[in-house]
C-alpha positions as CSV (number, residue, x, y, z in Angstrom):
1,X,20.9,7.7,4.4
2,X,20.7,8.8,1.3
3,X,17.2,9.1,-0.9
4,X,17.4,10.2,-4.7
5,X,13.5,11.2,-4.5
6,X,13.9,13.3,-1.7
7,X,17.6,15.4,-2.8
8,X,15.4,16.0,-6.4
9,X,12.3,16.9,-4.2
10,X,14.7,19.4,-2.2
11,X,16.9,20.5,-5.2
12,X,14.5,20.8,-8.0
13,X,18.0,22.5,-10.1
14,X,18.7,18.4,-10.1
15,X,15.2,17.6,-12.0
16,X,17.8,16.3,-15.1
17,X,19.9,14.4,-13.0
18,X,19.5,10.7,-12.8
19,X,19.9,8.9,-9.6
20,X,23.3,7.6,-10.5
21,X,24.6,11.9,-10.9
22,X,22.4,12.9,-8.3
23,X,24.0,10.5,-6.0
24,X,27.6,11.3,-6.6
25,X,26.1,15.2,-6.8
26,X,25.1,15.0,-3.2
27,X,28.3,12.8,-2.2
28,X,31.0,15.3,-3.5
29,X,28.9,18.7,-3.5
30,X,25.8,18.8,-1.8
31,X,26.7,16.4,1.6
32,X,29.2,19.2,2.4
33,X,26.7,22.0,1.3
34,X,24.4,20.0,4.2
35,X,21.4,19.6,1.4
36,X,18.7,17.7,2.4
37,X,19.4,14.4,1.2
38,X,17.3,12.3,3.7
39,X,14.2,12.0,6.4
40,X,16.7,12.4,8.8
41,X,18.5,15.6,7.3
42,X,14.7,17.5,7.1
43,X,14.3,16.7,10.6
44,X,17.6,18.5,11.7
45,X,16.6,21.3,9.5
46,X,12.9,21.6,10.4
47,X,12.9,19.5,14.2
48,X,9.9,21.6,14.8
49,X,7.7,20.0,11.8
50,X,4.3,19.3,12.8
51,X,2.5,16.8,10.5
52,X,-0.6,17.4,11.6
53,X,-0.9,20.9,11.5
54,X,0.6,20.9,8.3
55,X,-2.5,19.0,7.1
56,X,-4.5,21.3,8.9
57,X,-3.3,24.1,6.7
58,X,-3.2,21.7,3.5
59,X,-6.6,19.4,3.8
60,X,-5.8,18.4,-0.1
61,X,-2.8,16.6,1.2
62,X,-4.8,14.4,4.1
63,X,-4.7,11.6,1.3
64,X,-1.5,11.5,0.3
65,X,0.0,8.0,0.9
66,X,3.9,9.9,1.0
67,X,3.6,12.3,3.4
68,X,5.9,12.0,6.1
């Protein structure tokens, strides 16, 4: 499913884009281009991701309420 926060996050070119653009962006542009749009789209593109030895690496982000 589509997240606004998380195609801008991915796609910083987007930063002017309003949800509204970014949406129709991803829907005739970047879904075909496989941009990571989505949760579910990192996790195809990274299914190794660790969390936790993420944090490891980057203590500053053990407080961060919006880390996967």
């Amino acid at each position: 499913m589509f997240n606004a926060n998380i195609y801008r996050l991915f796609n910083p070119e987007f930063k002017s884009l309003n949800k509204n653009q970014l949406f129709i962006h991803w829907k005739t542009i970047g879904k075909n281009h496989k941009k990571i749009s989505s949760f579910e789209d990192f996790f195809k593109v990274y299914p190794e991701f660790d969390k936790k030895l993420y944090l490891h690496i980057y203590p500053e982000l053990e407080n961060k309420d919006d880390l996967v």
